[in-house]
N, C-alpha and C positions, 0 to 999 in steps of 0.2 A: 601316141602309143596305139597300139591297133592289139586288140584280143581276141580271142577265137573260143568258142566254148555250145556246149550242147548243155540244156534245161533237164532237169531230171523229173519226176513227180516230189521228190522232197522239196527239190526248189521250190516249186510252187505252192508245198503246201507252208513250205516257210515263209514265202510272200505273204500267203493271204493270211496267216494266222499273227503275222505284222503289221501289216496294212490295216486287217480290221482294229486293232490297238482293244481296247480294253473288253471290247464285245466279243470278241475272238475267244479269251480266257474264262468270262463268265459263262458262255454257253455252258461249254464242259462243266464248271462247277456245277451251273442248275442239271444239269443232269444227273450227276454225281449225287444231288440234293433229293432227286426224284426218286435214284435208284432208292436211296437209304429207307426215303418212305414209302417205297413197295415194299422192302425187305422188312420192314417193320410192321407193313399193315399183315402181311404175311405170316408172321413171326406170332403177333397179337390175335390174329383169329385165322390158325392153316384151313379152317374147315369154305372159307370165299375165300380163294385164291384169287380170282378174278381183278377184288381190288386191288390187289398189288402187283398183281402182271402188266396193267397199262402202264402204269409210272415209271414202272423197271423197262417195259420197251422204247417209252419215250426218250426214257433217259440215255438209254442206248444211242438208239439215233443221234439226240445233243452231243454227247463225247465222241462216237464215231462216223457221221454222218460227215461233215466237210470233206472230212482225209479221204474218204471211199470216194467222195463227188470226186474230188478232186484228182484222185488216180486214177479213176474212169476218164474224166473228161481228156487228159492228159494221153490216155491209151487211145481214145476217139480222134484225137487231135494230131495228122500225122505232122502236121505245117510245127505241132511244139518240140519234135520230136528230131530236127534237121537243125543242121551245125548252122550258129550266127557268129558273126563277124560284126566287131563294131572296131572305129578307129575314133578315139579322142583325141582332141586338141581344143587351143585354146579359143577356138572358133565356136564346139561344140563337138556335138556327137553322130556318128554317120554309122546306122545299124543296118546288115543287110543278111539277110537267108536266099535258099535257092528261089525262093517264092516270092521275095521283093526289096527292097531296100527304102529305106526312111533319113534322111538328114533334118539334124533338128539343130536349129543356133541354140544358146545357153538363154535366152531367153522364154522359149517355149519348153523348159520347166521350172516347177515352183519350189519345191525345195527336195531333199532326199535324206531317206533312213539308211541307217548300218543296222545291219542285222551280225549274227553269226558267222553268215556262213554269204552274205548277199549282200550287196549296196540295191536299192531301189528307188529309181530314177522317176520324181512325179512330174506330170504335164499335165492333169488334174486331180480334184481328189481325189478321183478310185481308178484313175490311169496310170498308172509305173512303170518303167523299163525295168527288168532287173539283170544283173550282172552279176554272176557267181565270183566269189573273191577266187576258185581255185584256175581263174583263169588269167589271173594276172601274173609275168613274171614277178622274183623276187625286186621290192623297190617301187615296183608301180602301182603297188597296191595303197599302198601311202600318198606317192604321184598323182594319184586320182581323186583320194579323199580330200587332199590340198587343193584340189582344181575344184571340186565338188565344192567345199567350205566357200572356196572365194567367189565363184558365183552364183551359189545358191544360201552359202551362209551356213551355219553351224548346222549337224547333220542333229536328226533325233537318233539316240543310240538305243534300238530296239532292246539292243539281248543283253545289253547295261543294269537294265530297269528291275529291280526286284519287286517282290508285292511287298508293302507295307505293312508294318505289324497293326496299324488302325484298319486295313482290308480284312487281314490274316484275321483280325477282331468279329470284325462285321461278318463274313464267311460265317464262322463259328456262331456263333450270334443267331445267323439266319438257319441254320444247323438243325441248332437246340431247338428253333421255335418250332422248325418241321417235325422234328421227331415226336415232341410235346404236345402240337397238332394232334399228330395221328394217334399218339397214346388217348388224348382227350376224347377223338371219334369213338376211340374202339370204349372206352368208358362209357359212354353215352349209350351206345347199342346195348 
């Protein structure tokens, strides 16, 4: 089967917010955790602002800091930005752009995620091919999952995965203690 398809910046930030698996999710929350407790050290004494400006900017960064790297780096990068062409069979994979081409047997990768919107092709841990599903005809999209299953093995289904209500627990949990924290500072003062 042979696809054709151009990388977006969402691709990539879908990739990487995939790939990283659980660290990917928690950044944002600690930040989210930071903002709360600027807004609260804020909240509990307006007259030092200061203390709860840094937490609130850091936290910033946590939540939106990857997706911005990640669309910069994407807009710097003309080579991401040009049509690839890969041809599958049951040889492997043969990827190529105007800028080069790569043929890889099924052996030189180790297994592969489904995401949403992506299949992500590893040949190490933090090396992936990835492949937009919106570039497969109707049929081959399943045709490749099947090929992918049989010689990489059962895929991990990224966008499957919910958080767990023992997470959902723990979150909340680590929440309250921030908040309780800051309330305790501001007592102490």
């Amino acid at each position: 089967m042979r696809i054709a398809f151009n990388l977006n910046a969402e691709d990539l930030i879908e990739a990487q917010r995939n790939h990283g698996g659980w660290r990917t999710k928690a950044i944002p929350a600690v930040g989210l955790l930071l903002i709360l407790a600027g807004v609260s050290a804020i909240a509990l004494n307006p007259k030092q602002n200061a203390g709860g400006i840094v937490p609130i900017l850091i936290g910033l960064y946590l939540i939106f800091g990857l997706r911005l790297g990640i669309r910069r780096s994407f807009k710097q990068d003309a080579r991401l930005q040009q049509p690839f062409e890969a041809v599958i069979s049951r040889d492997g994979i043969d990827v190529s752009s105007p800028t080069g081409c790569s043929k890889f047997a099924w052996s030189a990768f180790t297994r592969f995620i489904e995401t949403k919107n992506l299949f992500l092709v590893y040949q190490a841990p933090a090396v992936f091919n990835a492949f937009p599903k919106r570039a497969f005809a109707p049929g081959d999209e399943e045709s490749f999952r099947s090929l992918l299953s049989e010689r990489l093995g059962m895929a991990s289904a990224a966008y499957s995965k919910r958080i767990s209500p023992s997470t959902w627990l723990f979150l909340a949990v680590v929440a309250m203690t921030a908040v309780l924290l800051v309330i305790a500072i501001h007592n102490i003062r």
